[in-house]
C-alpha positions in Angstrom: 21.6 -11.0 28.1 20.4 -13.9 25.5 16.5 -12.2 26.5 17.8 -8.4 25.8 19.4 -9.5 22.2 16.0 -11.3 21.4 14.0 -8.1 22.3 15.7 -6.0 20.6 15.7 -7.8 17.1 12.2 -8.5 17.3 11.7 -4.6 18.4 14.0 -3.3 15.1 12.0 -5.9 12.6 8.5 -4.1 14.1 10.0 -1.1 13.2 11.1 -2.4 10.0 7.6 -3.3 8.8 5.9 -0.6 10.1 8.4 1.9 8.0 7.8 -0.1 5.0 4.0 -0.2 5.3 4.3 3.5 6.3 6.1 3.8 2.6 3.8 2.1 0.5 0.8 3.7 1.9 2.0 7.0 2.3 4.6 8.2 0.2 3.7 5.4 -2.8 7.3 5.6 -4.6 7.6 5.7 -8.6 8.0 2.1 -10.5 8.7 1.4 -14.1 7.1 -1.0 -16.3 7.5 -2.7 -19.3 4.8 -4.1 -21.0 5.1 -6.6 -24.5 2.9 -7.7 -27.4 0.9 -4.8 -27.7 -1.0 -5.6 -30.8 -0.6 -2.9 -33.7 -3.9 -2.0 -35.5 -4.1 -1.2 -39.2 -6.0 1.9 -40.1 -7.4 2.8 -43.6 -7.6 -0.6 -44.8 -9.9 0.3 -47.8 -7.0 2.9 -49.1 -5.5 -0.2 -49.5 -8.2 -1.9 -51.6 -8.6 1.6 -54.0 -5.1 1.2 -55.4 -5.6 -2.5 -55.7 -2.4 -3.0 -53.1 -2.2 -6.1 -50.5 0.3 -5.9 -47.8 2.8 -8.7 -48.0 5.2 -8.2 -45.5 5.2 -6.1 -42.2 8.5 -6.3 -40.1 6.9 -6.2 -36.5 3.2 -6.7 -35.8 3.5 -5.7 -32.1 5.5 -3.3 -29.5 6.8 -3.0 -26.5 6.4 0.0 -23.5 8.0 1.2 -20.9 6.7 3.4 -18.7 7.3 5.2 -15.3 4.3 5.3 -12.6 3.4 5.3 -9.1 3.5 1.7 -8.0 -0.3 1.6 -6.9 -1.2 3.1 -10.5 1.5 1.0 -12.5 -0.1 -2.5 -10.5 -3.4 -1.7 -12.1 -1.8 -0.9 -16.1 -2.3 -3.4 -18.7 -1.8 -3.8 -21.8 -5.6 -2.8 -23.2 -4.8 0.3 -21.8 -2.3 1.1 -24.9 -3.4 1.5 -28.2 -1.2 1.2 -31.0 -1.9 2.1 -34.4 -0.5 2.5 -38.0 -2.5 4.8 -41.3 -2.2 2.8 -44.5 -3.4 5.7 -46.1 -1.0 6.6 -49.7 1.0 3.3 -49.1 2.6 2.3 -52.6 4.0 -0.4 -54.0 7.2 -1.9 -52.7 8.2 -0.7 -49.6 6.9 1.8 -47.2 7.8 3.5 -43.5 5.3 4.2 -41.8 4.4 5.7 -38.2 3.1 4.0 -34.8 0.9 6.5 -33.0 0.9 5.3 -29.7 -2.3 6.2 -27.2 -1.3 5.6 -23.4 -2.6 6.6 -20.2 -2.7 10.3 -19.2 -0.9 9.6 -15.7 2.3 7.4 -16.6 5.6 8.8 -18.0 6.4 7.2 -20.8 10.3 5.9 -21.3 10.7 4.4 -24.1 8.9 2.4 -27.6 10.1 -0.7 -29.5 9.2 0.4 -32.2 8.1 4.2 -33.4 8.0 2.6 -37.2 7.1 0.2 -39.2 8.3 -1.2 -42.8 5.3 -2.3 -45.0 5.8 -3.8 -48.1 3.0 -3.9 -50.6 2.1 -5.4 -53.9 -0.2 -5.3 -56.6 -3.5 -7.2 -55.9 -4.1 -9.6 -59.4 -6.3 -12.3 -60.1 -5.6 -14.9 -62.9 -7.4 -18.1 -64.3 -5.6 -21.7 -63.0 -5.6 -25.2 -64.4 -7.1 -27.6 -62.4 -5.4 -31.0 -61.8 -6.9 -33.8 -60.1 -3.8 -35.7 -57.9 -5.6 -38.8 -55.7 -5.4 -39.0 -51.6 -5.6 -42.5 -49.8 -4.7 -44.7 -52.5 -4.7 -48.3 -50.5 -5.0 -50.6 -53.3 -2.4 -51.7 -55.8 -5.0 -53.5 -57.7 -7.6 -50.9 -58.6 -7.3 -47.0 -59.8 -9.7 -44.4 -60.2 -10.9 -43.2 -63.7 -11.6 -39.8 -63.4 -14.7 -38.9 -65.8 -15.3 -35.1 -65.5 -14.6 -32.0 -63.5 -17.6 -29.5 -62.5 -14.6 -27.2 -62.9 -11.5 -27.0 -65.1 -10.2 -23.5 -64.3 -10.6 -21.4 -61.3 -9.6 -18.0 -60.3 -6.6 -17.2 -57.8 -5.8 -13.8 -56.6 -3.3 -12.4 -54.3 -0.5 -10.4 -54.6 1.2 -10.3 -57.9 4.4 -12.2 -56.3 2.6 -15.3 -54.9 0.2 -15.6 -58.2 2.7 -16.0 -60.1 4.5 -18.2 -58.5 1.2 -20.5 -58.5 1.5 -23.2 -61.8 -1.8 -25.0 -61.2 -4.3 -26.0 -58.7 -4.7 -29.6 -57.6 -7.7 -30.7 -56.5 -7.8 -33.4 -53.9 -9.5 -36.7 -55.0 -10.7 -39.0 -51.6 -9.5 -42.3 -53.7 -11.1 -44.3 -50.8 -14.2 -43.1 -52.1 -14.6 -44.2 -55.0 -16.8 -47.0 -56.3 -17.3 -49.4 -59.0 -20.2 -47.2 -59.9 -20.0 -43.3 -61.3 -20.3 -41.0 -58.4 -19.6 -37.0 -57.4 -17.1 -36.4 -54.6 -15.9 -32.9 -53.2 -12.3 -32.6 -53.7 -9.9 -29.6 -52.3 -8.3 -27.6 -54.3 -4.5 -26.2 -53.4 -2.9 -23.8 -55.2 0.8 -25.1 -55.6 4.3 -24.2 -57.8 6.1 -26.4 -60.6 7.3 -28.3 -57.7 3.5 -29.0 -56.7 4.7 -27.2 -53.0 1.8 -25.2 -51.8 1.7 -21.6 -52.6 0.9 -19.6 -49.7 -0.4 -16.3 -49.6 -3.2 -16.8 -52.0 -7.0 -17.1 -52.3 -9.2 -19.1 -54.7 -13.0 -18.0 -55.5 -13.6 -21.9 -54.8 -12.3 -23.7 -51.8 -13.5 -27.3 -53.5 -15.2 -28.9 -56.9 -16.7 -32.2 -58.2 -15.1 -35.2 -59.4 -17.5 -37.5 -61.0 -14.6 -41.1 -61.1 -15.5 -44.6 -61.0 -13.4 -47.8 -59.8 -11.1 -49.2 -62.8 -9.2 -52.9 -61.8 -5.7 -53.1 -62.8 -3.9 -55.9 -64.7 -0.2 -56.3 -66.0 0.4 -58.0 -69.0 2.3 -58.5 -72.0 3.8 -55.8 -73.9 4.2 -56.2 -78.0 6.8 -53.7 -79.8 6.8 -54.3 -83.9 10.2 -52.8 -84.3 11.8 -52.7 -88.2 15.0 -51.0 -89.6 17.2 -52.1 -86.9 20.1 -53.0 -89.9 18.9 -50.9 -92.4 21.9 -48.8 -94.4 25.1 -48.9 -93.7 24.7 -49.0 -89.9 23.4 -51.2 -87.1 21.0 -50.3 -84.2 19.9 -51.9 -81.3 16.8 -51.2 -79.1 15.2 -51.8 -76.1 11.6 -51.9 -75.1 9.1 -52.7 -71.5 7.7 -56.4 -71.7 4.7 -55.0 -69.7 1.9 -52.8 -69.5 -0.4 -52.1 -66.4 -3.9 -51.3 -68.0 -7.0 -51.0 -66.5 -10.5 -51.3 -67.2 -13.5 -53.3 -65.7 -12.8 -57.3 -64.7 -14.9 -58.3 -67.0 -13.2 -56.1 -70.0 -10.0 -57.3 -68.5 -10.5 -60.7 -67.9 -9.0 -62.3 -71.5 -6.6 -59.9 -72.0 -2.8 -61.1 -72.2 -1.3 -58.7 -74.4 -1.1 -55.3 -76.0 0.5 -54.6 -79.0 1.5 -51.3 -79.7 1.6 -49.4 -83.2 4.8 -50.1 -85.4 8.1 -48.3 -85.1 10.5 -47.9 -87.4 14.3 -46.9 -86.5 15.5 -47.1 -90.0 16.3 -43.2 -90.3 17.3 -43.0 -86.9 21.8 -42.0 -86.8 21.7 -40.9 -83.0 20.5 -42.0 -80.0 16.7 -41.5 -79.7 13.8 -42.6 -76.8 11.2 -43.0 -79.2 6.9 -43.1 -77.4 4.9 -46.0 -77.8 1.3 -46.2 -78.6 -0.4 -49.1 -77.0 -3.2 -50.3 -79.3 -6.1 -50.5 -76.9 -9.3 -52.7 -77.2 -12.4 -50.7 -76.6 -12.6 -50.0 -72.3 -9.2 -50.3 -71.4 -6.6 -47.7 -70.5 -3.8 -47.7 -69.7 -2.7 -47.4 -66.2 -0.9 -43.9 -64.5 2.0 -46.3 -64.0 2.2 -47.2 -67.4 2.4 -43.8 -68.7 5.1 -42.6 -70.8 6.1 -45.9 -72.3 9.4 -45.4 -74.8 11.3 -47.6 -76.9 15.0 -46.8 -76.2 17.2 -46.8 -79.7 21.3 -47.0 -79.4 22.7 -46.9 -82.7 26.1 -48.1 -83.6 29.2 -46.7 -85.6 27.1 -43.8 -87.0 28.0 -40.7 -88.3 26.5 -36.6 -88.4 28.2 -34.0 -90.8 26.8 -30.7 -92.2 28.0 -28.4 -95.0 26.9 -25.1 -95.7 27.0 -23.7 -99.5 25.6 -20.8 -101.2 24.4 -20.4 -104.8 27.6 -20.4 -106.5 28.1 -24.3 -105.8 24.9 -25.1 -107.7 25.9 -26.6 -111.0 22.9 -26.2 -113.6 22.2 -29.0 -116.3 19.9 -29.0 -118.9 20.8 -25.6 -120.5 21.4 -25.3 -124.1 23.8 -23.1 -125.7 21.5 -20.2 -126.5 20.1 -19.6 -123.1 21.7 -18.7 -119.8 21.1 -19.0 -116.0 21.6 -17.4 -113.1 20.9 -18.4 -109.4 19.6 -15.9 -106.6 21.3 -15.7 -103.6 20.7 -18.4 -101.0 22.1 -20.4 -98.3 22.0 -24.3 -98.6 22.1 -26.6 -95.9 23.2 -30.2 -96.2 23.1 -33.2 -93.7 24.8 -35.9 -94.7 24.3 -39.4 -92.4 26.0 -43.0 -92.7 29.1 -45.4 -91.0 31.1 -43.0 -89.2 34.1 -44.4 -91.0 32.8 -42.5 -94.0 31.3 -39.2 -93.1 33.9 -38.4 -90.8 36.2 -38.1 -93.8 33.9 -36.2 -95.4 34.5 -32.9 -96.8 32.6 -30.2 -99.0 34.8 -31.0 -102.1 32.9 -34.7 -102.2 29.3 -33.5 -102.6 28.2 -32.5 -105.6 24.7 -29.8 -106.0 22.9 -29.6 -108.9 19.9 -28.3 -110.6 18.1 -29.4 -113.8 16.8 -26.8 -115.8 15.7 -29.2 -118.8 13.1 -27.1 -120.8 12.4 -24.0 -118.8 11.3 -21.2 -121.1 12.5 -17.4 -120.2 11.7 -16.4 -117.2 12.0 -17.1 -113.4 11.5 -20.8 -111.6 11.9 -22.8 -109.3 13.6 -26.0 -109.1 14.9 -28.8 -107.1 18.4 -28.9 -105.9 19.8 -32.3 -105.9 23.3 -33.6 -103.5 25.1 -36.7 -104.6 28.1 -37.8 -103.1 30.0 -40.5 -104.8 31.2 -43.1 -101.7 30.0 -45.9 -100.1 28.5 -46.0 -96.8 26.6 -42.8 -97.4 22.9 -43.3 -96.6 20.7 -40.2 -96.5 21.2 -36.5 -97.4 19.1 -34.0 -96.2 19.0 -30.5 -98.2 17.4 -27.3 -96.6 16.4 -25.9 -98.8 15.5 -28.3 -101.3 14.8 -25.5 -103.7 16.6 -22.4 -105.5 15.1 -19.9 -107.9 16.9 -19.4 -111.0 16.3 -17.1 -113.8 16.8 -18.0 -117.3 17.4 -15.8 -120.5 17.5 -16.5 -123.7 20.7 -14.8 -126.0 
């Protein structure tokens, strides 16, 4: 009974086989197919070029099949045998849809396409002149810098669409600082286009991909730092400042070798009635520098109790001296500006009743001039008075 069951399985499996061998060799049944990343090709590139367009975005590069074919023909379909392609001819500027002519075998049935079109966005193709900027690589030492002596180029040309040009705010150029020597010497340095945020700008092309830096080998040194300050207490007012004790400069050892100090040029805070971060100007000796770390060196002024008011006036609060009893005067139109500065305790009480304009007009003869107007304000603690302007034109007649 066991031998009978046996037979007939192995019987009905022959049978199997030989019906499904029987089916792919003779009746050859229908399949479909999908087939991915079929690369779309750009026609009419030049059309492009004419109107001085560059593409900038396209939203799918590729496409997808599927297609319906005997299995023996589908098994031998790949994806060369698609062609996919796009006409850039009369594209514009901004955004465009255009249409994927599709070229497929003459014997499949074609289901269905990713994508029948395309978005292309375009802009206008410019070229514009960039700043170059020398920024140093592989800095190792803390005790030397490069001095960079010339550029074969300062500018160079960057062109692209308008978008990404303009978004370019210079163009470093990459300075090796391992190679640099004690001696003068021309390296190859890479240039980057980059933003404001020195972030590489992509998108862009430069008519140079490097230039020459000709830098040599300075040695660093921190010492002293010297601020002459004066004025500090001057008027009614105190201030107080604050100032580095340090410079790094740099130069050759030998150059550097006696140096302890730098002084810088004098500074005077004696007009100063608000906070102010004043520059200093090292004096340097002849072959010393000073050092990128040391750049933008400020003396820091706080000042104490102060006060800030402004009045406006026009004409008719000039008072005119100096006429005599058979002439007369009268002012043009004009708006007068006055800053007054001092101990806060003062100008804060301040008002426009307390100052008091004038103008001489001591021996003028007929006729128009111009003269000085002068602000006096009678109180203690006042220190300076700014006028804007400090001149009025007056006409004077004689009865």
């Amino acid at each position: 009974m066991l031998n009978n069951r046996r037979a007939t399985f192995i019987l009905a499996f022959i049978m199997a086989v030989v019906l499904w061998a029987y089916v792919l060799g003779e009746v050859d049944p229908m399949r479909t197919v999908t087939i991915r990343d079929i690369p779309i090709r750009f026609l009419n590139e030049t059309a492009l070029d004419d109107e001085s367009l560059v593409i900038t975005e396209t939203d799918y590069t590729t496409i997808s099949v599927t297609f319906e074919a005997k299995r023996s023909l589908a098994n031998k379909i790949k994806e060369s045998d698609f062609h996919a392609t796009a006409n850039l001819k009369g594209l514009t500027q901004g955004d465009n849809i255009v249409d994927v002519e599709l070229t497929k075998p003459s014997n499949i049935n074609l289901e269905s396409v990713s994508h029948e079109h395309i978005n292309i966005t375009t802009d206008k193709l410019i070229e514009a002149e960039k700043e170059i900027k020398v920024v140093l690589t592989n800095e190792s030492s803390k005790d030397t810098e490069p001095k960079i002596l010339r550029l074969s180029e300062h500018q160079v040309k960057v062109s692209g669409a308008a978008t990404q040009v303009n978004k370019v705010e210079r163009v470093l150029a990459k300075l090796d600082a391992s190679r640099v020597t004690d001696d003068p010497n021309s390296i190859s340095a890479d240039l980057e286009a980059v933003d404001t945020n020195d972030v590489q700008v992509e998108g862009v092309e430069l008519n140079a991909k490097n230039i020459y830096v000709t830098a040599i080998l300075k040695y660093l040194k921190s010492v002293d730092l010297v601020v002459p300050v004066s004025g500090r207490d001057s008027g009614s007012i105190s201030r107080g400042y604050s100032a580095p004790d340090s410079i790094v400069i740099k130069g050759s050892e030998a150059d550097l070798e006696d140096l302890d100090s730098i002084t810088c040029e004098p500074v005077d805070i004696s007009d100063l009635y608000e906070n102010k971060s004043i520059p200093l100007v090292p004096i340097l000796p002849k072959g010393i520098e000073m050092s990128d770390e040391s750049e933008n060196l400020a003396l820091e002024v706080a000042v104490y109790n102060a006060g800030v008011a402004e009045f406006d006036f026009d004409e008719t609060y000039v008072n005119i001296v100096g006429i005599d009893e058979n002439s007369s005067v009268k002012i043009h139109e004009i708006d007068i500006n006055v800053k007054v500065k001092g101990a806060s305790t003062v100008i804060n009480s301040l008002t426009a009743d307390d100052l008091m304009l004038t103008a001489d007009a001591s021996d003028l003869t007929t006729g128009t001039h111009t003269v000085d107007v002068d602000v006096k304000v009678d109180k203690a603690g006042v220190d300076l008075i700014e006028v804007k302007p400090q001149k009025i034109t007056i006409d004077v007649n004689t009865n």
